[in-house]
C-alpha positions as CSV (number, residue, x, y, z in Angstrom):
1,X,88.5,88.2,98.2
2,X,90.1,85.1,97.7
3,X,93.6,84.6,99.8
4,X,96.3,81.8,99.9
5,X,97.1,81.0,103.5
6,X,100.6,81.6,102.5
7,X,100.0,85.1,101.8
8,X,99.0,85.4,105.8
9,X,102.7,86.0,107.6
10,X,102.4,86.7,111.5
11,X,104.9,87.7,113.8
12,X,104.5,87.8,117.0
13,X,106.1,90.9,118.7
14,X,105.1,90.9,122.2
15,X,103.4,88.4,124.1
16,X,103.0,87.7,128.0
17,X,100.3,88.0,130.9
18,X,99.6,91.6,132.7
19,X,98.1,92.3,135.9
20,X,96.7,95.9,136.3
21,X,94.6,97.7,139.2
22,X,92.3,100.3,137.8
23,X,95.4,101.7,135.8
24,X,94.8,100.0,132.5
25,X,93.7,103.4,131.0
26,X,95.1,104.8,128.2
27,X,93.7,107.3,125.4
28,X,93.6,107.3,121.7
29,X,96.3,104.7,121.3
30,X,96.9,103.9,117.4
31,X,100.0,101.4,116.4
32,X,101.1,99.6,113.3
33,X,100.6,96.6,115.0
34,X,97.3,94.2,115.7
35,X,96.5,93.7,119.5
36,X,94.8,90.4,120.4
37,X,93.7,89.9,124.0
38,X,92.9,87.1,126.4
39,X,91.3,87.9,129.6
40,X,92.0,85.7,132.8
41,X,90.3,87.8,135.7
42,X,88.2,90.9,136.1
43,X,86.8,93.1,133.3
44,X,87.7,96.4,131.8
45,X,86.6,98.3,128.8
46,X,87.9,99.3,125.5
47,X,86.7,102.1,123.1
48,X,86.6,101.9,119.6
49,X,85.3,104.2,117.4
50,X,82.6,105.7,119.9
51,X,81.9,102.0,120.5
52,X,82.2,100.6,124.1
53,X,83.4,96.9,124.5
54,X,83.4,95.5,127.9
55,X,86.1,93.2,127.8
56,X,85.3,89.9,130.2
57,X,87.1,85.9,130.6
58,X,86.5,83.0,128.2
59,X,86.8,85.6,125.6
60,X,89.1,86.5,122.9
61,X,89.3,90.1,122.2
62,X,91.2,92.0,118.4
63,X,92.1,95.4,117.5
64,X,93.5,95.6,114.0
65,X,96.6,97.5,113.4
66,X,96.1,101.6,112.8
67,X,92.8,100.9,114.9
68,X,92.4,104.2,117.0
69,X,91.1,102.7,120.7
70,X,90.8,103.6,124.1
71,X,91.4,101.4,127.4
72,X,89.5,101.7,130.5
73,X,89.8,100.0,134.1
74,X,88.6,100.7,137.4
75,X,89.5,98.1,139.2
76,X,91.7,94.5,138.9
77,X,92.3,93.0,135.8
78,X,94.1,90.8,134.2
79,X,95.0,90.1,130.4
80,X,97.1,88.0,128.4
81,X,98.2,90.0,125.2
82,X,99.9,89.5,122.0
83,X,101.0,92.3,119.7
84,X,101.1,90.7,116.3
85,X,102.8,92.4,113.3
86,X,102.1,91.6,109.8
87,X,105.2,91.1,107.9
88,X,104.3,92.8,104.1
89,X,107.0,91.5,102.1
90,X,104.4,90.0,100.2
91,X,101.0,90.7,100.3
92,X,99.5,92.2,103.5
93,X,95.8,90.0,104.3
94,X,94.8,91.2,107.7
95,X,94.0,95.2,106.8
96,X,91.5,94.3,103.6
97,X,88.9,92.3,106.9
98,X,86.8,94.0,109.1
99,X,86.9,91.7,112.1
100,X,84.3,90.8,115.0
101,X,86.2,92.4,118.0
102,X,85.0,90.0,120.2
103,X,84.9,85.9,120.1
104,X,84.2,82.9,122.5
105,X,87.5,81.5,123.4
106,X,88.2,77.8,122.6
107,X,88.9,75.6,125.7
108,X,92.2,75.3,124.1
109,X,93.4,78.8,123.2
110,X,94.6,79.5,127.1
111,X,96.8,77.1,126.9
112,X,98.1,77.8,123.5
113,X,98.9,81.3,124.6
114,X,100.5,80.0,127.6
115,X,102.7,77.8,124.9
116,X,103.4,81.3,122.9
117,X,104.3,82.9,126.1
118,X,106.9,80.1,127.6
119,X,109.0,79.7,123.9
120,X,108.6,84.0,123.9
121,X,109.8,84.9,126.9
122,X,111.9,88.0,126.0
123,X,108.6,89.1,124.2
124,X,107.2,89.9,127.8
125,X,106.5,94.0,127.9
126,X,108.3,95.2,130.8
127,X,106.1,98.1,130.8
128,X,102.1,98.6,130.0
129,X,102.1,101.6,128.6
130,X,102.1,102.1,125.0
131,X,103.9,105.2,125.0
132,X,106.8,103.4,126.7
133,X,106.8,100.1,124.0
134,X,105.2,101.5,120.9
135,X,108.1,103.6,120.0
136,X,110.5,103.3,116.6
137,X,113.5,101.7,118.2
138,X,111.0,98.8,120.3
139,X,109.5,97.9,117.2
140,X,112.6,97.3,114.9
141,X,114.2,95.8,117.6
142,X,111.6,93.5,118.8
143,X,111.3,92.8,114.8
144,X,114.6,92.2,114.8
145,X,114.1,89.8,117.6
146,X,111.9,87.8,116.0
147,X,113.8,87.2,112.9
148,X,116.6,85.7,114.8
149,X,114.4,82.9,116.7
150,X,115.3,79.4,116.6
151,X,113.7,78.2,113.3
152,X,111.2,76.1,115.4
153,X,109.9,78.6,117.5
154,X,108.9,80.6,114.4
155,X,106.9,78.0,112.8
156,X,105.4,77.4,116.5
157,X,104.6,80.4,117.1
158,X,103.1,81.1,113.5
159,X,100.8,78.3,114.1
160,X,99.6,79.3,117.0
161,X,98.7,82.8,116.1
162,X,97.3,81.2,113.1
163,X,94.6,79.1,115.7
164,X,93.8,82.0,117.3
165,X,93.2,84.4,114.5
166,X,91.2,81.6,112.6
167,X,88.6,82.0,115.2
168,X,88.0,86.0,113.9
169,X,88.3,84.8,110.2
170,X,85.7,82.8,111.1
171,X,83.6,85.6,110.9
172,X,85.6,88.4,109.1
173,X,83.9,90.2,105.8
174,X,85.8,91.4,103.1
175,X,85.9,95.4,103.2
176,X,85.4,95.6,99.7
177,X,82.9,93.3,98.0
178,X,83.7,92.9,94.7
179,X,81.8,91.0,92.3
180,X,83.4,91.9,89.2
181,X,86.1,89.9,88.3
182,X,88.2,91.9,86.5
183,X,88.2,94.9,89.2
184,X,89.0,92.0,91.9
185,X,92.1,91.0,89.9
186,X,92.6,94.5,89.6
187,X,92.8,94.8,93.3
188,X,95.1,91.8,93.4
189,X,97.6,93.4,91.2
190,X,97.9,96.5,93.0
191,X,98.9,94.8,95.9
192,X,101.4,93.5,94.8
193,X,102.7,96.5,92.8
194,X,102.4,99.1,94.8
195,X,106.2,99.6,94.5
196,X,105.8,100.6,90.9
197,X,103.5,104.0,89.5
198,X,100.6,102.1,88.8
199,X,99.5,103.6,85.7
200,X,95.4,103.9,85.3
201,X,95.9,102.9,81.8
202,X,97.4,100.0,82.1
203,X,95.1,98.8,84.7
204,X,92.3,99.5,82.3
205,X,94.1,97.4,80.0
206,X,94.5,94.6,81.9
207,X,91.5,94.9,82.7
208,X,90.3,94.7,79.3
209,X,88.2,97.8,79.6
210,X,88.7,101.8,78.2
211,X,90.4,103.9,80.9
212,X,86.8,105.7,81.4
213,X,84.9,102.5,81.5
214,X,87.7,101.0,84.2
215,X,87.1,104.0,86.3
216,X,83.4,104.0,86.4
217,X,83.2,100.2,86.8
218,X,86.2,100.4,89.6
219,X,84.5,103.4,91.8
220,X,81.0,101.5,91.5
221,X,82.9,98.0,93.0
222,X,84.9,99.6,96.1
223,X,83.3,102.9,96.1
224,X,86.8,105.1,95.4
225,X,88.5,106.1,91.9
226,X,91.7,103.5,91.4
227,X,93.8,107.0,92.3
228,X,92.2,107.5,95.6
229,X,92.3,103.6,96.4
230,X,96.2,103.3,95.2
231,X,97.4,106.1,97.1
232,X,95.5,105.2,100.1
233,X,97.1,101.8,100.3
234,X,100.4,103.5,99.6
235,X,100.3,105.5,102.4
236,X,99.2,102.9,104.8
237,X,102.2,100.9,103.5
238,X,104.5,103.9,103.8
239,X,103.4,104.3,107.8
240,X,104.3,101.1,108.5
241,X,107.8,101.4,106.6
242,X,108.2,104.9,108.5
243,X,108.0,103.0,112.0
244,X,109.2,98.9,111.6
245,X,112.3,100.4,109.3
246,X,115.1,102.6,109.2
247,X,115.2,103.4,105.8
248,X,115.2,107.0,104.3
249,X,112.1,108.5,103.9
250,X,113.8,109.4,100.2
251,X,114.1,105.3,100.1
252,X,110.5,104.7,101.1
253,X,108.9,107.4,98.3
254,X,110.7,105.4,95.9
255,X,109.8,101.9,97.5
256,X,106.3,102.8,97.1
257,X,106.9,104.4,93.4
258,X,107.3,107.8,93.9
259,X,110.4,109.3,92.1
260,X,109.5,112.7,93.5
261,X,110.0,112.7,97.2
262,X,108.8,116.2,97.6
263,X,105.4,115.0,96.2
264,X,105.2,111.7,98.0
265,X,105.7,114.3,101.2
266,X,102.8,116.0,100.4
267,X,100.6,113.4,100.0
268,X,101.3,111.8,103.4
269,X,101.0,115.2,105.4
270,X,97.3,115.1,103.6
271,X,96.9,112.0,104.5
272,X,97.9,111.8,108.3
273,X,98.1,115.2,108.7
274,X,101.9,115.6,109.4
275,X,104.6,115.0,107.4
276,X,106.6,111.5,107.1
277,X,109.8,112.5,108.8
278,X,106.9,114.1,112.1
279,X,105.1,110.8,112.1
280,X,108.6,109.0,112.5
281,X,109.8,111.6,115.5
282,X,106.5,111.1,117.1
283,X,107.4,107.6,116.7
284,X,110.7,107.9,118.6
285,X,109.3,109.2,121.9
């Protein structure tokens, strides 16, 4: 997929440097928020997807957002982190890569981080564990936060998360490859739609194609009907409206093109397995 680099909108919503002795373990931690990691001393491990990454210095370590992990440490260790949040008032970039979890760190990138850190210093986590900081009321505050920056510390900031992520784009691969052109513009419009019913016919039209023809061609590119794929993404969407926003859940079924809140309930609890209003609770704890 081809991207603008303005499409790519970082915020950084913590950042600072943690020291830990053997209690850097926590289970089955899943955010709405990327974690990107910079080790300065000692090692530790993190699980993802029954894959075991031993996490060591002069490295540069990423977990994309809604990436179930675990963390593991048994003895000292020390991190810098930064918990960056995509802001999707356009087109959201980072969730459509699959990314290396691990690259070699640039002689560079310990100091940029310590730049991020010194301009961000009421980023710092006052606490380690997620269950403390990835909460409903953090995130829109911290959010919050960064809106209200000094104009200068947002664009430095943004370009420094933009070095550091460039070394995973590096070698990032598309999680759909699509070599039809017409289903990758199709993909392109329903990203930025997905506030609107998205109607399989007029896809198919646009995509100069018969509905059926649209469907077949569409599943044989990414591998899902345009149903599955459009209500997956607008689910993904709504659980990150559900915890970086206080809007009605009524308000974020329509947002996302639902007119039937009811409906857009049942989909989500099929989808995450609770409903929207349980996800947001779980997220207040």
């Amino acid at each position: 997929m081809n991207f603008s680099v303005d499409q790519l909108r970082l915020l950084t919503l913590n950042v600072g440097l943690a020291h830990h002795d053997g209690d850097w373990n926590w289970k089955n931690v899943r955010s709405p928020f990327a974690r990107l990691y910079y080790v300065t001393e000692g090692e530790a491990q993190i699980s993802i997807e029954s894959r075991l990454f031993t996490v060591t210095p002069g490295h540069l370590y990423f977990i994309p957002a809604f990436t179930e992990h675990s963390c593991i440490c048994n003895s000292s260790f020390s991190h810098y982190y930064i918990h960056i949040y995509e802001d999707q008032q356009g087109i959201g970039v980072l969730d459509d890569w699959e990314f290396p979890v691990e690259v070699n760190a640039s002689p560079f990138d310990l100091e940029l981080i310590k730049r991020l850190c010194y301009i961000n210093p009421f980023m710092r986590l006052t606490e380690s564990n997620p269950l403390v900081y990835d909460n409903h009321t953090t995130l829109v505050n911290n959010i919050q936060m960064n809106q209200r920056r000094p104009f200068c510390d947002k664009v430095e900031s943004r370009g420094i998360l933009y070095i550091l992520m460039s070394h995973f784009l590096k070698l990032a691969v598309s999680k759909v490859e699509v070599k039809d052109d017409r289903i990758h513009q199709t993909l392109a419009y329903i990203r930025k739609h997905l506030d609107t019913s998205l109607d399989i016919k007029l896809l198919a039209e646009k995509a100069c194609m018969s509905k059926d023809h649209f469907i077949r061609i569409f599943k044989s590119e990414t591998g899902e009907t345009p149903n599955v794929y459009i209500t997956k993404r607008k689910l993904e969407k709504a659980e990150l409206l559900l915890v970086t926003t206080d809007m009605p859940i009524k308000n974020i079924a329509d947002a996302l093109g639902y007119e039937d809140s009811s409906y857009f309930n049942k989909l989500f609890k099929k989808h995450a397995g609770i409903t929207p209003q349980q996800y947001r609770e779980n997220h207040f704890k």
